[in-house]
C-alpha positions as CSV (number, residue, x, y, z in Angstrom):
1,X,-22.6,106.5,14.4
2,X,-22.0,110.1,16.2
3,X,-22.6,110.3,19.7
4,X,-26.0,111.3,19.7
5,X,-27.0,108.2,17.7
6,X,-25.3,106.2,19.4
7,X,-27.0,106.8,22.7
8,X,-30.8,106.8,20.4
9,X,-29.6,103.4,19.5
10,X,-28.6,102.7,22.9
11,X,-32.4,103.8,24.5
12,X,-34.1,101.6,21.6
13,X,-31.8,98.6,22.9
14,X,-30.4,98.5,19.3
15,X,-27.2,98.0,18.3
16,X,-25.1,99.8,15.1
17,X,-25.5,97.1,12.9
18,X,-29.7,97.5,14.0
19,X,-29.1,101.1,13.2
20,X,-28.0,100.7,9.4
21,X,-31.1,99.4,8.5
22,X,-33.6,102.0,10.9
23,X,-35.4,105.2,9.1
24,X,-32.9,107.9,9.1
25,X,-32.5,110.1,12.6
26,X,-30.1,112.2,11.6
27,X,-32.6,115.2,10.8
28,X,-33.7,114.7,14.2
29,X,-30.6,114.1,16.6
30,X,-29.0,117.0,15.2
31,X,-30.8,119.3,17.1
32,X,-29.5,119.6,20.5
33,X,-30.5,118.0,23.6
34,X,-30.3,118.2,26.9
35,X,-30.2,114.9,28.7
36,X,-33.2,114.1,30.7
37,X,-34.6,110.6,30.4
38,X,-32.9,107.4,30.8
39,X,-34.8,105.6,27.9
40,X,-36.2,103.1,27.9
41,X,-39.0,103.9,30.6
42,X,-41.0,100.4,31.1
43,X,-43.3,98.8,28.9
44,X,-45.3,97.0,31.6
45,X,-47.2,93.6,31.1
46,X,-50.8,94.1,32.6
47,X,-52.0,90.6,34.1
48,X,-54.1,91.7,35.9
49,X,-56.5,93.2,33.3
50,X,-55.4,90.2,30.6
51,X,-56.7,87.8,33.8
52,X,-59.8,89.8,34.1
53,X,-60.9,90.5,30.8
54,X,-59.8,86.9,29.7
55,X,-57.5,87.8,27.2
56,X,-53.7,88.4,26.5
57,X,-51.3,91.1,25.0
58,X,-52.5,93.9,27.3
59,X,-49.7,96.6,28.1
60,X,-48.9,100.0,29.1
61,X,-46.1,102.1,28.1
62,X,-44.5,103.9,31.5
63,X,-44.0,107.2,31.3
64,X,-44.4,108.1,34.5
65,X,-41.8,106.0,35.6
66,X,-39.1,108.4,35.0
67,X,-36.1,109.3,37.3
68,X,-36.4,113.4,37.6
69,X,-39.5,115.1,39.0
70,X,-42.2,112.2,39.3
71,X,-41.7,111.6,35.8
72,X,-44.2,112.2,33.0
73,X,-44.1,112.7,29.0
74,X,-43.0,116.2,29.1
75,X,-39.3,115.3,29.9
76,X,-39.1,114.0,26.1
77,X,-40.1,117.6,25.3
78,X,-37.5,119.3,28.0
79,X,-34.7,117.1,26.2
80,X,-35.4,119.5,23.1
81,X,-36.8,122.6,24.7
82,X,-34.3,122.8,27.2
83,X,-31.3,121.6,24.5
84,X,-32.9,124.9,22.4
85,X,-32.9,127.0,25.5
86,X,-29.0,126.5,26.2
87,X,-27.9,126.7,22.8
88,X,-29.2,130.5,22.9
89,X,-27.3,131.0,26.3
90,X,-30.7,131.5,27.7
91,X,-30.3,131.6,31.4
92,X,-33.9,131.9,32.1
93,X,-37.2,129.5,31.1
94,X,-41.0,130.8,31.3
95,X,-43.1,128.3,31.2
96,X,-47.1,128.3,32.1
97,X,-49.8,126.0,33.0
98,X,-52.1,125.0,35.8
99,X,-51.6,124.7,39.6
100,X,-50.6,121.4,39.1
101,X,-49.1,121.3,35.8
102,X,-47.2,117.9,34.8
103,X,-45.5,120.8,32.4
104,X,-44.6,123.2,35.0
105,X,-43.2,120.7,37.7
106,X,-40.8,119.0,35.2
107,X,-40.0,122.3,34.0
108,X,-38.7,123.6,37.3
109,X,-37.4,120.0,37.8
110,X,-35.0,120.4,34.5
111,X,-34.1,123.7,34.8
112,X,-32.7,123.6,38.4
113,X,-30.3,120.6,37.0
114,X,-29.5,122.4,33.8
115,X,-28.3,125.9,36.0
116,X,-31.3,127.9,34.9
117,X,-33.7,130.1,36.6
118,X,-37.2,129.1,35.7
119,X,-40.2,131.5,36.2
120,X,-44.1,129.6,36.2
121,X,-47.0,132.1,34.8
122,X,-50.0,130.0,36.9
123,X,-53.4,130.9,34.8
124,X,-55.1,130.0,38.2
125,X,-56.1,132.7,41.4
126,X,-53.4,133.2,43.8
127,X,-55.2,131.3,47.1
128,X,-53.7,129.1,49.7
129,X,-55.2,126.1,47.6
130,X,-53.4,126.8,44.8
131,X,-49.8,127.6,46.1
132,X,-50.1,124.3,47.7
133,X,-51.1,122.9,44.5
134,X,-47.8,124.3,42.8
135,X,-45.2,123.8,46.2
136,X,-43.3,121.2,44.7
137,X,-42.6,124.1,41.6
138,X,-41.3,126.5,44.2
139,X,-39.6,123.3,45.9
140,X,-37.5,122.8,42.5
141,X,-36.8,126.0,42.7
142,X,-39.1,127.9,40.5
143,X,-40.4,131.5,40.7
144,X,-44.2,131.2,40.5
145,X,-47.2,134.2,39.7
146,X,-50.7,133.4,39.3
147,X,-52.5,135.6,36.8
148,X,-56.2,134.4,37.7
149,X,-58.2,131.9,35.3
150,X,-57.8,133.1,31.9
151,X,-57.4,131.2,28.8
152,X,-54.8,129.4,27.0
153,X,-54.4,132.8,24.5
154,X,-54.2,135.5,27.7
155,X,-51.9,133.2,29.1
156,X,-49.3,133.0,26.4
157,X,-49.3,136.6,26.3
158,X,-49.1,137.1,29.3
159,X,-45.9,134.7,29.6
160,X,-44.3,136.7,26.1
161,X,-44.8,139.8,28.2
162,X,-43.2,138.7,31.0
163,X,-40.0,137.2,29.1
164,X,-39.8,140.9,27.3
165,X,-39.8,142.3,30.3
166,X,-37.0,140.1,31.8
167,X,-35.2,141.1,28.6
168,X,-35.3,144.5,29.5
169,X,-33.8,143.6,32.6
170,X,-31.2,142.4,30.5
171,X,-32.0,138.6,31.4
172,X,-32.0,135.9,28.2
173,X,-35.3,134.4,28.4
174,X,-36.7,131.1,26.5
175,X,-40.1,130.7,26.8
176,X,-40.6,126.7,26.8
177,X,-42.9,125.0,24.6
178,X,-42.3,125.2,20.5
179,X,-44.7,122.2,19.7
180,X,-42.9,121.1,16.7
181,X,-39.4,120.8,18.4
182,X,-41.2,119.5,21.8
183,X,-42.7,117.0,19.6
184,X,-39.3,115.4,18.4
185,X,-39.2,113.8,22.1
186,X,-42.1,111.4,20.8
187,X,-41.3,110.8,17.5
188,X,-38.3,108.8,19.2
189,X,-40.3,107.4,21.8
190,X,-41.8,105.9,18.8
191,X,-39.1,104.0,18.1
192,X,-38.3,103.3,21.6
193,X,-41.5,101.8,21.6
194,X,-41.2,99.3,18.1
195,X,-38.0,98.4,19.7
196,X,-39.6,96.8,22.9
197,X,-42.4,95.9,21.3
198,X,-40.3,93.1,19.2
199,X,-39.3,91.2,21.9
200,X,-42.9,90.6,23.7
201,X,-44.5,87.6,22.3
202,X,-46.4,88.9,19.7
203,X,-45.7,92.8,18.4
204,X,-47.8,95.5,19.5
205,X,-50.7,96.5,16.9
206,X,-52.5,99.0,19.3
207,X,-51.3,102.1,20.9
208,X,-53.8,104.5,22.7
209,X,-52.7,108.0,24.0
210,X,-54.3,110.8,25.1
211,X,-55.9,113.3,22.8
212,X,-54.7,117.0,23.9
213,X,-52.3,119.5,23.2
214,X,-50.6,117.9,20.4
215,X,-46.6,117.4,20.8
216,X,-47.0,114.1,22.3
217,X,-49.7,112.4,19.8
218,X,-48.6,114.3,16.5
219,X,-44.7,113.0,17.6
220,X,-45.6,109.4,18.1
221,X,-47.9,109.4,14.8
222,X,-44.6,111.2,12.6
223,X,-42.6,108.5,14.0
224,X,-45.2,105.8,13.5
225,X,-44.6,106.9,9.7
226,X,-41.3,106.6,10.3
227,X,-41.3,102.9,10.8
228,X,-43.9,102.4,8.4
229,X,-47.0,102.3,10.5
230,X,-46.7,99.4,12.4
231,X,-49.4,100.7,15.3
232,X,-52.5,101.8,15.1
233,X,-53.1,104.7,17.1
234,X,-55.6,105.5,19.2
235,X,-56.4,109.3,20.7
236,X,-58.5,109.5,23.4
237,X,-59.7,113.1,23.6
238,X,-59.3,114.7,26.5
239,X,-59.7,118.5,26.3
240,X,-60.9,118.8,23.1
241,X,-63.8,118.9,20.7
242,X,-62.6,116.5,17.4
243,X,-62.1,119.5,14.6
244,X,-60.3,120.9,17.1
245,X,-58.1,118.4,18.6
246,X,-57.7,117.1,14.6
247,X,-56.7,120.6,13.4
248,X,-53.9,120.3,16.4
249,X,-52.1,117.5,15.2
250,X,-52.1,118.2,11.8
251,X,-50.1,121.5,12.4
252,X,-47.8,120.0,14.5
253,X,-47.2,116.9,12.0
254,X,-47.0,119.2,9.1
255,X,-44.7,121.4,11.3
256,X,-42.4,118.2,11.9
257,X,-42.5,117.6,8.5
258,X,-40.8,121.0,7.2
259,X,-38.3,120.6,10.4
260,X,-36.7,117.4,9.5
261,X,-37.1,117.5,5.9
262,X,-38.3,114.2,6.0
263,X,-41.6,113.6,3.3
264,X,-43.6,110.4,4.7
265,X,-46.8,111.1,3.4
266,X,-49.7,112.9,5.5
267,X,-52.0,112.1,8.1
268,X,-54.8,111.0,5.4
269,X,-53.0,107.4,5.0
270,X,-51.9,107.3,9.3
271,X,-54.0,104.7,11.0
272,X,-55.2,106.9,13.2
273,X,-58.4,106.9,15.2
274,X,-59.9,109.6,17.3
275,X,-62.6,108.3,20.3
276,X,-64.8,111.1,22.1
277,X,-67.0,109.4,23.8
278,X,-64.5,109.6,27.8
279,X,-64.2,113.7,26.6
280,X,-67.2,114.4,28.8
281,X,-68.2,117.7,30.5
282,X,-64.2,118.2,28.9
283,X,-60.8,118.9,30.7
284,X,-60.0,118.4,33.9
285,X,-63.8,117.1,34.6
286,X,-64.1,113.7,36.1
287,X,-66.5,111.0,34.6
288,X,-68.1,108.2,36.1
289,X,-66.1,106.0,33.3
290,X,-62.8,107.8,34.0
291,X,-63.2,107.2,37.8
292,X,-63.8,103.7,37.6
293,X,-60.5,103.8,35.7
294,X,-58.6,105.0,38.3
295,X,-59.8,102.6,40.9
296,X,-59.4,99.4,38.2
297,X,-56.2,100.4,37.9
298,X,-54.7,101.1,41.4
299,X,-56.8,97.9,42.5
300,X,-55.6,95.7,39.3
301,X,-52.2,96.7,38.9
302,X,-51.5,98.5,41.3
303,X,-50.9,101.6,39.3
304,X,-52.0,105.5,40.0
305,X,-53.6,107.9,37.4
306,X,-55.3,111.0,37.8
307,X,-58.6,112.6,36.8
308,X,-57.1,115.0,34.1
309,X,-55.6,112.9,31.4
310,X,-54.4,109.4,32.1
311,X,-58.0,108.7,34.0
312,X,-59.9,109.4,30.6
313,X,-57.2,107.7,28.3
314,X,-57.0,104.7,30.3
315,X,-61.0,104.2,30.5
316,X,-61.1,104.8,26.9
317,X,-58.3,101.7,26.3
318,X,-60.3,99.3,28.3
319,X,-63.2,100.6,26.4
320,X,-61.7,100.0,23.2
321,X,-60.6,96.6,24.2
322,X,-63.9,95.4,26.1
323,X,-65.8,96.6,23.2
324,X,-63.9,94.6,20.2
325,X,-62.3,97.6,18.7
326,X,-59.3,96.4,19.6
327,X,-59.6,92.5,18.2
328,X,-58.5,89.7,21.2
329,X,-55.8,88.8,19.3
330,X,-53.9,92.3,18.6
331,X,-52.0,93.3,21.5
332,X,-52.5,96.5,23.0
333,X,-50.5,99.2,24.9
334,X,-51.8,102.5,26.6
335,X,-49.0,105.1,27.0
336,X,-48.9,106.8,31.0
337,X,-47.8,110.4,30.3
338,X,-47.7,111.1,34.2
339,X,-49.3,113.5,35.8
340,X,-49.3,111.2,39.3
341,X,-48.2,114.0,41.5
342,X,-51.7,116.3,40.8
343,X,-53.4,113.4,42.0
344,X,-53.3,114.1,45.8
345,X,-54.7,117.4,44.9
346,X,-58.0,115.8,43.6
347,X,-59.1,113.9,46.2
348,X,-62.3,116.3,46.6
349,X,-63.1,115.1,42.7
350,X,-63.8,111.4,44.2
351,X,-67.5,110.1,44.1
352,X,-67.1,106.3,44.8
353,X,-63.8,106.9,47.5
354,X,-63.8,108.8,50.4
């Protein structure tokens, strides 16, 4: 095995002899990366729940417990993005999102190690609420502008204009956030995931995720295929209306298709399920379900989410365990994409905690 396999093997907990009879990486650890996460991140046990709900095989996948920024799915994605960005002698990233963007904060996290400037387009106004919001981006080290609350379209260009203009400056720019390579990230988490998921009592048959931009969900589903479907996925939509979220993934699957060459059939024969019903007044608004989450799970397991994504996904999995979709006897994991440090910015969003 090259060096790059070897340390895939390695985060899997697999050894070379393991390796010879895996689906082939090769397609996918040739492109470079830029170490980030020290794999595997937990896949936690939840007694609590499996106490209350009176039944076993409940887990969740931690994400969030990652060593560089407060952690959070994204850094799977910086591993490519950021492996892309230095392979162009970029010496620059752009990246854009919210105030408190799980995106932007590990962004400026793994560019200051990397030796790269990083420059945050903010679609939010520029008020003392909002810089707070985005401190620990400027704390990393990041250059931050707000451009007021646009859309996801006015925001990418206004992030393409600013990286032309920093190349008229004679900077190298990289603009972060190619779904297809950012996606490779959970295609091995995928793997990652089988891999722990052998030694528990009984294998994983269930794994829910949030249902949003895409790289995250249409990785984990490419590398479900991979491995020949051994989970049934779950995507609990978050931001987006079904057609929408559906159309999402199936670009970015296709996409990972034509990258790595690899032909593993479409998303027509993926068990994959799509649950709407925690989307509610849609992204970033709380629900009475999704708030009850978060205090079942700090109170439970003693475990933070936040309103914007793991809140909704995590209502949605005791949902789809309280309500039979997922059977007693198939265990169960959601994944924890992160996200923790936007939490002490929503306090205001609480109905049932003051």
């Amino acid at each position: 095995m090259g060096r790059h396999a070897e340390r895939a093997a390695a985060q899997a907990g697999a050894s070379e002899d393991d390796c010879e009879t895996m689906p082939d990486l090769s397609n996918i650890l040739r492109e470079p990366r830029y170490d980030l996460v020290k794999a595997p991140t937990p896949l936690q046990r939840l007694t609590g729940f499996e106490r209350k709900l009176g039944r076993p095989g409940l887990y969740m996948k931690r994400d969030d417990l990652m060593e560089i920024g407060l952690g959070g799915n994204k850094l799977r994605s910086l591993e490519f993005w950021l492996g892309a960005a230095l392979r162009e002698r970029a010496d620059i990233v752009l990246v854009a999102g919210g105030a408190t963007s799980n995106l932007c904060r590990l962004t400026a996290a793994a560019a200051s190690m990397a030796g790269l400037d990083c420059l945050i387009i903010h679609n939010a106004e520029d008020t003392p609420a909002n810089r707070e919001r985005s401190f620990l981006n400027r704390l990393f080290g990041a250059e931050t502008r707000f451009i007021g609350p646009v859309g996801e379209d006015e925001r990418g260009a206004a992030t393409k204009a600013a990286a032309e203009e920093l190349s008229r400056q004679g900077r190298a720019p990289y603009i972060v956030g190619d779904a297809v390579l950012g996606a490779l990230g959970y295609v091995l988490a995928a793997f990652e995931l089988q891999e722990q998921s052998r030694r528990e009592p009984a294998p994983l048959r269930h794994v829910v995720l949030a249902g949003s931009m895409g790289p995250t969900e249409a990785g984990f589903i490419f590398g479900n295929a991979m491995l020949g479907h051994p989970f049934q996925v779950h995507l609990v939509s978050v931001e987006y209306g079904q057609a929408e979220l559906e159309a999402r993934i199936s670009r970015i699957y296709d996409g990972l298709g034509e990258r790595t060459g690899l032909a593993i059939g479409g998303l027509d024969h993926a068990p994959l399920h799509y649950h709407m019903a925690h989307l509610g007044g849609g992204w970033g608004v709380p629900t009475p379900e999704s708030e009850a989450a978060i205090v079942a799970f700090a109170r439970t397991e003693g475990i933070l989410i936040e309103h914007v994504y793991t809140a909704k996904t995590c209502a949605g999995f005791l949902d789809l365990v309280a309500n039979g979709t997922v059977p007693p006897d198939e265990p169960a994991c959601v994944l924890h994409t992160g996200g923790t440090a936007s939490l002490f910015a929503q306090r205001e969003q609480f109905r049932t905690v003051s």
